[in-house]
N, C-alpha and C positions, 0 to 999 in steps of 0.2 A: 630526498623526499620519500616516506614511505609510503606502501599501496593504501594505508587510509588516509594520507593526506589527501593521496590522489582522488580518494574516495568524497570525500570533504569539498574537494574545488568540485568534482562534478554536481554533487547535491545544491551546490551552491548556482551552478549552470542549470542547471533542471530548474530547479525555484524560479528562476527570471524567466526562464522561456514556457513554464506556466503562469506566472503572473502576465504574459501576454498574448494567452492561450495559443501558443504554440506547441497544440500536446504534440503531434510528433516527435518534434527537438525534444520537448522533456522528456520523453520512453526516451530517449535515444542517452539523455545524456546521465537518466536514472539508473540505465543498463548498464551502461560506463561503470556507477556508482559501483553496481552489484560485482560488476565482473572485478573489480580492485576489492574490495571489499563482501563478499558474499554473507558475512554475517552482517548486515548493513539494514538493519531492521527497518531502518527509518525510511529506506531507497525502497525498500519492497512496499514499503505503506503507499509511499508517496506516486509511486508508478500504478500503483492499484488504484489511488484516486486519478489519475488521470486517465485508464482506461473507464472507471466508471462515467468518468465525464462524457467520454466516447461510446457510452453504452454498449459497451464491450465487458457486459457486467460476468461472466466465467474468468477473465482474464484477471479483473479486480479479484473475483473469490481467492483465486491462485494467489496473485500476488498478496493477500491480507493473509492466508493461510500461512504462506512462506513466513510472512513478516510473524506470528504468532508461534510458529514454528522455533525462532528464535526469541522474542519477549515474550510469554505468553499470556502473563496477565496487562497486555497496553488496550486499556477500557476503549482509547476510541477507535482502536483496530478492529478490535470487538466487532462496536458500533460501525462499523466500516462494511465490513465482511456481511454483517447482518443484512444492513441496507440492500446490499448490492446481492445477496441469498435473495432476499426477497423479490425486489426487479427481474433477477431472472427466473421467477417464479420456485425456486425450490422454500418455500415457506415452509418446511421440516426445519432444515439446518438455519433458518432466519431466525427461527421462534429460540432453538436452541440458544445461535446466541443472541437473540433478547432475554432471555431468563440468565444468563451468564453477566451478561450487562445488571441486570436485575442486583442478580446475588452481590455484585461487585458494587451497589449504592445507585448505581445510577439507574 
């Protein structure tokens, strides 16, 4: 099995232990993701919404940044990263990317 498989079961463990809001287990099994997969865009999103859930909203910025770092037009990363700029009050880099959201249709 290769490291993105491995990458793939963990994403797939993370999914469930947030749909029962179990965010710790999900960072934990998202990190997994990353660490098998580092280009795992989809792991950095998804860890990032679970620390926003945790209002641990800098960790989200990081984590959506990462993820953007690798896809960098994924609109609802964008959207993501914005939200969670905003909550932590830096509504510089929020409005940013809402006008990127913007330019991109949505």
């Amino acid at each position: 099995m290769t490291l993105f498989a491995y990458s793939d079961n963990y994403m797939i463990r993370g999914d469930r232990e947030y749909s029962k809001g179990n965010f710790t287990q999900a960072i934990e099994w998202y990190t997994k993701a990353i660490s098998a997969n580092p280009k795992n865009a989809k792991a950095y999103n998804n860890r990032g919404i679970v620390y926003y859930e945790l209002k641990d909203y800098r960790s989200a910025v990081n984590d959506y940044t990462q993820a953007l770092s690798i896809k960098p037009n994924n609109l609802g990363t964008i959207i993501n990263r914005g939200v969670s700029y905003s909550r932590a009050g830096d509504y510089k880099n929020a409005t940013k990317d809402a006008r990127k959201a913007c330019e991109m249709g949505d």
